[in-house]
N, C-alpha and C positions, 0 to 999 in steps of 0.2 A: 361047432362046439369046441374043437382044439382050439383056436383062436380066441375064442372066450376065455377057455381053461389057461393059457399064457398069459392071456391079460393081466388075469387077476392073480396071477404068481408073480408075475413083474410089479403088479405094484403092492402085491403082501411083502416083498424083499425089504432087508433094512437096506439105508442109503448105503448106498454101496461106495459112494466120493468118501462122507468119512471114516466110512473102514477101512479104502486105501491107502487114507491121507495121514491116519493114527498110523496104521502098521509101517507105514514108509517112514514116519517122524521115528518109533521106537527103533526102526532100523537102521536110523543116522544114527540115533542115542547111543547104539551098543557098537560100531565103529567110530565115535567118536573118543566114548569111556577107553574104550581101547589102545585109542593113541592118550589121549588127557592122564590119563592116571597111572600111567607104567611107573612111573619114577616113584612117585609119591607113595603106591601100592610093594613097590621095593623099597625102600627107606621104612616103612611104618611093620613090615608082616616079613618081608623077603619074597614075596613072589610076586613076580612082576606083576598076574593076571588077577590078584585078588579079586579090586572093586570092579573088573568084567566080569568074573565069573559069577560075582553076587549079582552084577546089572542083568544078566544075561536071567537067573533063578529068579529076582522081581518081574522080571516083565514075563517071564512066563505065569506066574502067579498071577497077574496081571489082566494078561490075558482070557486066562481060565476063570478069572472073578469075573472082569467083564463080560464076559459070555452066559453065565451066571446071571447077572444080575437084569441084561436083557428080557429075562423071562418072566422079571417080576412086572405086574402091570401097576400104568404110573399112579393109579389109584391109592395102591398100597402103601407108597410114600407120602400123601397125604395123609392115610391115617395112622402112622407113625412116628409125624413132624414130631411132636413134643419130645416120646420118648428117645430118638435121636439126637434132640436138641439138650435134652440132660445124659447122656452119654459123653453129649460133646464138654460140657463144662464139669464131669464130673472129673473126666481124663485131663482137664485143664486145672484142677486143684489138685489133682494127684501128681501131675508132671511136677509141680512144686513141691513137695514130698519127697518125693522117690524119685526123680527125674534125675537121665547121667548130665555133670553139667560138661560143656564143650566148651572152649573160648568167654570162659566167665556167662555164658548162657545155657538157662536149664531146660532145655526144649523137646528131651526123648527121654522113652520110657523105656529102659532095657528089658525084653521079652526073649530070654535065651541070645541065641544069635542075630534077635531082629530088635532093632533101634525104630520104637512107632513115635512119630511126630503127630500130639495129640493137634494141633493145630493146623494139619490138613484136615482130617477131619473135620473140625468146625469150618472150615469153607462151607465144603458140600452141604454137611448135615445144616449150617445157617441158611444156604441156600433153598432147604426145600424146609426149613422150620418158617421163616419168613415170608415165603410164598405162601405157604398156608395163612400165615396170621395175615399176608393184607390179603387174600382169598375172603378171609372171613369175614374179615372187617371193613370189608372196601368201603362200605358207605362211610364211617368213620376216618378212613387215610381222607378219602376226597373233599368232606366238606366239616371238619373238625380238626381244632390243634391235635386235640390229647392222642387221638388214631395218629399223628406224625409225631406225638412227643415219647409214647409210652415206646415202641421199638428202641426210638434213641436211647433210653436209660437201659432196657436191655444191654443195647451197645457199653453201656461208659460201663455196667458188671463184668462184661468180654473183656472190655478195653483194660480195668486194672489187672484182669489176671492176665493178660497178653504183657503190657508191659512190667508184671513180675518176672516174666521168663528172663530178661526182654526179649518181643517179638513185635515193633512196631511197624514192619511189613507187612503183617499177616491182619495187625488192627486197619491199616490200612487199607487192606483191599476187602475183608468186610464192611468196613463204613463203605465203600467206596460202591458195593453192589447195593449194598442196603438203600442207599439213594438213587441209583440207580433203577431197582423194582418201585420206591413209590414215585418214580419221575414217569415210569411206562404207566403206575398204575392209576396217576390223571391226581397226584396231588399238588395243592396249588401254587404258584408261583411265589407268592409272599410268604407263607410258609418254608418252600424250598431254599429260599434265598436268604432269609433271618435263620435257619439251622444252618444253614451252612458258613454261614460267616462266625455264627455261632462253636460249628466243627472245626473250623479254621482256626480262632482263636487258641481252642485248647490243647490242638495240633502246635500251636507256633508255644506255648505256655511247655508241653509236652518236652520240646524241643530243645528250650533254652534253662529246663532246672534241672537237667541231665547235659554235663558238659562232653561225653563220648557223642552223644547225639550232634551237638553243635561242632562238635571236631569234625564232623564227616560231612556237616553241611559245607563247612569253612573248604574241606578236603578235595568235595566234589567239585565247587567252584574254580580250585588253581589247584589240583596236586599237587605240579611240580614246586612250588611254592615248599615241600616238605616231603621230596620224592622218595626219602629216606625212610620217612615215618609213615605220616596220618596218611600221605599220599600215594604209598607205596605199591597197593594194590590198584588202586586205578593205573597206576604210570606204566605199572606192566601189562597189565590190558590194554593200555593203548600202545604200548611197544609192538603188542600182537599183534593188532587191529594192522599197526603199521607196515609192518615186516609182509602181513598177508598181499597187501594192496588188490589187485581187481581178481585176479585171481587165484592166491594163496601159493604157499610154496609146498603143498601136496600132501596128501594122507602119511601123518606118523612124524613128518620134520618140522615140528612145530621147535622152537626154545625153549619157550618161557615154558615150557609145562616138565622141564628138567629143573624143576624146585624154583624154579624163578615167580611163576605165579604162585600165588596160593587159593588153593580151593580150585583149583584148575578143570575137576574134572563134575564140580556142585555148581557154587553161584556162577563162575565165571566160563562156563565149557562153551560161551560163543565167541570168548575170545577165542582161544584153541579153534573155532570152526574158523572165525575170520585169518587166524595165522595160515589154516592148511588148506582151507579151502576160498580164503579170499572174499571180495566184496560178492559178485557172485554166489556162492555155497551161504553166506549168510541169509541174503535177499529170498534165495530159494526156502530155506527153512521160514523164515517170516512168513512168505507166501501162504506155506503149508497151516501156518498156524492161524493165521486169517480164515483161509479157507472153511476151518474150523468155527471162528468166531462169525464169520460171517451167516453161516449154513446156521448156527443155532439163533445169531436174531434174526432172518427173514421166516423161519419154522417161529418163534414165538410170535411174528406180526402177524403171520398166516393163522395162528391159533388165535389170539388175542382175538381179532376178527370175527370169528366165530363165540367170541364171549367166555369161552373156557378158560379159563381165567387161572387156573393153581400150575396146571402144565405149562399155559406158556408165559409166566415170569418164572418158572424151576429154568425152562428153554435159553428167556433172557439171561438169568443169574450166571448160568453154566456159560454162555456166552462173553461175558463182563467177566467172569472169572479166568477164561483161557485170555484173555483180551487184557486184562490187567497183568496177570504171572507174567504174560509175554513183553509186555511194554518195558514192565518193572525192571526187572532180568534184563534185557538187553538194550535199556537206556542208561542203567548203572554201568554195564559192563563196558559201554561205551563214553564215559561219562558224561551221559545227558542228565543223568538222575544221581540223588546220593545215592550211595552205595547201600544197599537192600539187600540179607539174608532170604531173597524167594527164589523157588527153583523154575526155570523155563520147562512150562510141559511138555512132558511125553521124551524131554530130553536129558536133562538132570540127570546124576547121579541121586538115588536114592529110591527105599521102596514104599514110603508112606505118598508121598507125590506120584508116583508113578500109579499106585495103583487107586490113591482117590480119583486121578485123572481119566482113568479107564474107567472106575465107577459111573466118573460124573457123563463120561460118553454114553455108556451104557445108558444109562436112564435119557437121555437123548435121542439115541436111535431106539428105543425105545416108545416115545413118546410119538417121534416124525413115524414111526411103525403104527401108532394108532390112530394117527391122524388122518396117512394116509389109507389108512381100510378104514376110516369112518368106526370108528371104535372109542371115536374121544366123548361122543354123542350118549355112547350110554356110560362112561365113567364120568358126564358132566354132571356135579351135584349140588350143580348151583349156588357156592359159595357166595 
């Protein structure tokens, strides 16, 4: 009977990899911010520790939400999608309002001491509004236009308040999941392939009648070309990248994060990893954040499978979502990619990212928690 009784404790457990793997990531984060931001945190306030001590107070809040949110079962976010998904576009109309603006962009909404970026939010919150709607609708995504056209026009209402802010990072990696859940959810090839060229289009349209946009493409391709200027911020990311080589010149003696970079300790903190910790310390955190991506799509294949269908494209989304941030973030910071305003999770400075990412784990191990005790069986409701 004890042996029984262990059993099924070990497998009621949440996955225990990525609760190592998140708390180990938030743990690089808050010695990272630590060396990235001293200078910047002196110049802007006078104490060197500011954006730590804030990193330090989100991720605990972070944490205590995630643990929180654990409890909820993943039922309940389905029958919540909509009103979620109007929370999320109402804080999307209001950031244009009242929103502080930064760098000619209006992206946060001053709450006292806390800066909320209503546009993490609509990640998540799109992510399980959207699995609901092809939950519902599957028969219509798989074998009818209008189930693959009507999400899209959702999208282009997102997309023009996203690029009011501007945030065409953020339009980004929602389209980007959104086709992503009807490609798992079995819609059809000819369909997939005329919207997207279709998306392409208005992406490259998007691009070229906003001339900052086409500066940064122009940017990404040759910085040095304008290392002064357009180029300035990549050249010194890859000054970093450079100076680190395989294995970094060590925690805290970075340069470029003595006002050389900018944003040193937000978009850019893997240069700062690759300065101090080298090709290595970068490779490692990718690792960790795969690990991540990976763990939530082999959990939505394993559900899929079973036919439960709202959990595991939320599984997928939340998957596609660490999987893009990550890409994003550290193809620009390397200059694979234009240069993109998204934060690399779980590492960023900031608390609206930090603690959507904990959320969105939350409902994850949450999810693989009901999967494995066979609990997904009575929340299936056959959408």
């Amino acid at each position: 009977m004890a042996k029984s009784d262990n059993k099924v404790r070990k497998v009621a457990m949440f996955d225990r990899t990525i609760i190592f793997v998140s708390l180990l990531l938030l743990l690089i984060s808050i010695v990272l911010i630590s060396s990235a931001s001293v200078q910047e945190a002196f110049n802007k306030t006078g104490d060197t520790y500011f954006y730590l001590k804030r990193q330090v107070a989100f991720t605990a809040v972070a944490v205590v939400w995630g643990i929180l949110m654990t409890s909820i079962p993943s039922k309940t976010w389905f029958n919540i999608a909509l009103p979620l998904m109007g929370v999320a576009m109402a804080l999307l109309v209001l950031v244009l309002i009242v929103g502080k603006e930064v760098n000619d962009a209006k992206r946060w909404i001053g709450i006292g001491p806390i800066n909320l970026q209503p546009a993490e939010l609509l990640k998540l919150f799109w992510i399980i509004y959207f699995s609901s709607y092809t939950c519902r609708k599957i028969e219509m995504v798989r074998h009818m236009l209008s189930g693959f056209i009507k999400p899209l026009c959702f999208i282009g209402c997102i997309a023009g308040l996203l690029l009011m802010q501007p945030d065409f990072g953020s339009l980004v990696v929602v389209t980007a999941i959104t086709f992503g859940i009807l490609f798992v959810a079995g819609a059809g090839l000819l369909k997939y392939v005329s919207t997207l060229s279709l998306v392409a289009l208005a992406g490259a349209v998007i691009i070229w009648v906003q001339p900052y946009r086409l500066a940064r493409i122009t940017a990404f391709l040759d910085p040095w070309q304008d290392r002064f200027g357009k180029g300035y911020q990549l050249t010194q990311s890859l000054m970093a990248f450079g100076r680190g080589g395989l294995t970094g010149e060590g925690i805290g003696n970075s340069i470029q994060k003595l006002g050389y970079l900018p944003e040193a300790h937000t978009d850019f903190v893997m240069s700062i990893m690759g300065e101090e910790c080298g090709f290595i310390g970068v490779c490692f955190v990718i690792l960790l954040e795969f690990i991540i991506v990976a763990k939530a799509i082999m959990l939505s294949a394993k559900i899929l499978k079973q036919k439960v269908m709202f959990q595991g494209y939320v599984a997928f989304g939340i998957g596609m979502f660490f999987c893009l941030q990550t890409v994003i973030n550290i193809g620009a910071a390397s200059g694979g990619l234009p240069t993109k305003g998204l934060t690399l999770p779980l590492i960023s400075y900031g608390g609206s990212s930090l603690i959507v990412c904990m959320w969105a784990l939350a409902i994850l191990l949450r999810i693989d928690y009901e999967w494995r005790t066979q609990k997904l069986g009575e929340l299936n409701y056959n959408c």
